[in-house]
N, C-alpha and C positions, 0 to 999 in steps of 0.2 A: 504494500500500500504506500503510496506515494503522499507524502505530509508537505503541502504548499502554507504557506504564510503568505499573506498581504503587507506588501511593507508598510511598516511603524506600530506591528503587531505588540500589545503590552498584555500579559495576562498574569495572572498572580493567583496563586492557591494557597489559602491559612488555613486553620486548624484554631478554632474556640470552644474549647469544652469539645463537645461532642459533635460540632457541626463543622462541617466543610464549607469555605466560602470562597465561590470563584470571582473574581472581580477583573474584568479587561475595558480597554476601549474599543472606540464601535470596530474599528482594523480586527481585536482579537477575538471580540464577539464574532464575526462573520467568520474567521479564519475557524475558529472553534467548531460555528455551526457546519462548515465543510465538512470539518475533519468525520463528526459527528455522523453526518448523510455518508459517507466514504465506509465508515467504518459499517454502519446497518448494511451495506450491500457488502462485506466482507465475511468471511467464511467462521463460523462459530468459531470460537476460540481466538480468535483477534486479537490483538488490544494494540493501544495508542499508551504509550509510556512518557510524560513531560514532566522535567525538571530544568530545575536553573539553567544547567549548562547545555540544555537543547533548546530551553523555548518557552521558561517563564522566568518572572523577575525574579532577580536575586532574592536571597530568602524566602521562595518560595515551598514547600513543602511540597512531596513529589506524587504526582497523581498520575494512577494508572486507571483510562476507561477499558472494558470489556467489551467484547463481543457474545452475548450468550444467544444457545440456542430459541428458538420461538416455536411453539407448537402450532402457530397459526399460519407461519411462513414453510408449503409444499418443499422447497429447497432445501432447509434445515432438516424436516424430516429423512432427505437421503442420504443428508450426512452422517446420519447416528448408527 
């Protein structure tokens, strides 16, 4: 899977208590939502892995999305 950025891309991931909070500007919003749609059309077991030194701000805490399978998506079923 190929991971494009928009340039002036800023995106940042903390960690509060128990919540996750993503915070970007509208570059890494969009850039995000790509990744996001790229990833739903990629093969169960996926995943999109961003930290500091790939692709969000410094001190950012490292966030891994997934790829799980779907029972509602025919494809996923011939995966298993």
């Amino acid at each position: 899977m190929d991971i494009e950025w928009i340039e002036g891309s800023e995106i940042r991931a903390d960690i509060y208590g128990s919540e996750v909070v993503i915070t970007a500007n509208r570059e890494g919003l969009i850039s995000l939502a790509k990744h996001l749609v790229d990833l739903a059309e990629a093969s169960p077991g996926s995943h999109i892995h961003y930290d500091e030194f790939n692709s969000l701000e410094e001190g950012s805490v490292q966030l891994i999305i997934g790829r799980s399978a779907s029972s509602s998506d025919p494809e996923d079923e011939q995966d298993r």
